[in-house]
C-alpha atoms as one frame of an Amber mdcrd trajectory, in Angstrom:
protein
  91.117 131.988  87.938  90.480 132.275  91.491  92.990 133.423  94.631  92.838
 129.276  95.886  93.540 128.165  91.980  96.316 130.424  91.585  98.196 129.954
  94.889  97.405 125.590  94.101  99.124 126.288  90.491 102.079 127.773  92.185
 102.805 125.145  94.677 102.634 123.143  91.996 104.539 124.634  89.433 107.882
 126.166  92.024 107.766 121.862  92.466 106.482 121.757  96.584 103.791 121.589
  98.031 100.789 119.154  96.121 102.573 118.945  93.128 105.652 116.109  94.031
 103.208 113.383  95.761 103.863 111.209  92.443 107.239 110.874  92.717 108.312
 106.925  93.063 111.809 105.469  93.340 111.941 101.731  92.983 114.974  99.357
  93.022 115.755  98.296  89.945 117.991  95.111  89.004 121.608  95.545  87.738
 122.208  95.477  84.130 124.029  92.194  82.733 127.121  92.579  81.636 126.284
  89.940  78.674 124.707  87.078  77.764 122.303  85.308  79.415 119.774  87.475
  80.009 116.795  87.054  81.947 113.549  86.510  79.863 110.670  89.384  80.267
 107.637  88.101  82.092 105.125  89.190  79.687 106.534  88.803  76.221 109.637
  86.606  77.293 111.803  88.721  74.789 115.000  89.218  76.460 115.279  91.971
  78.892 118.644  94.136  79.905 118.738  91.786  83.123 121.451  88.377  83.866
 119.408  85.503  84.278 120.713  85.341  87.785 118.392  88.524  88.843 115.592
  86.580  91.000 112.644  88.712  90.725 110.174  90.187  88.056 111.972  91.427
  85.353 110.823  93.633  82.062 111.923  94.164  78.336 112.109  97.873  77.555
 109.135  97.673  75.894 107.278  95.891  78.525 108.376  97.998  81.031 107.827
 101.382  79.418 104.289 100.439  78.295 104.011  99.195  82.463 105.662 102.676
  83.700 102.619 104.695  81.687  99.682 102.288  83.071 100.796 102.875  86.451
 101.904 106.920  86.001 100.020 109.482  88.166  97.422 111.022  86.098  97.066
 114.593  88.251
């Protein structure tokens, strides 16, 4: 390994430098309380959401499967 390789892998590994541009924080909606809740816009299988939450909403499933298509892949 070479002096640049080893100084990137540190950056990377004590969590500064290149090695956080990946991190995302989106809103999420709030979690129903009960019944209704709102339908999941790709399977329609009921999600965690009320029905009241205006906006795109996922199952679980839905939105783990969505979370791993969209992860950073450095």
């Amino acid at each position: 390994m070479s002096e640049d390789d080893e100084r990137r892998a540190g950056t990377a590994a004590d969590g500064g430098g290149d090695g956080d541009y990946c991190l995302i924080d989106t809103a999420r909606p709030p979690r129903a309380d009960g019944p209704p809740y709102a339908e999941c816009v790709l399977c329609r299988k009921p999600t965690e959401y009320p029905k009241s939450y205006k906006g795109i909403t996922l199952c679980p499933v839905c939105e783990w499967q969505e979370a791993q298509r969209t992860a950073c892949s450095g």
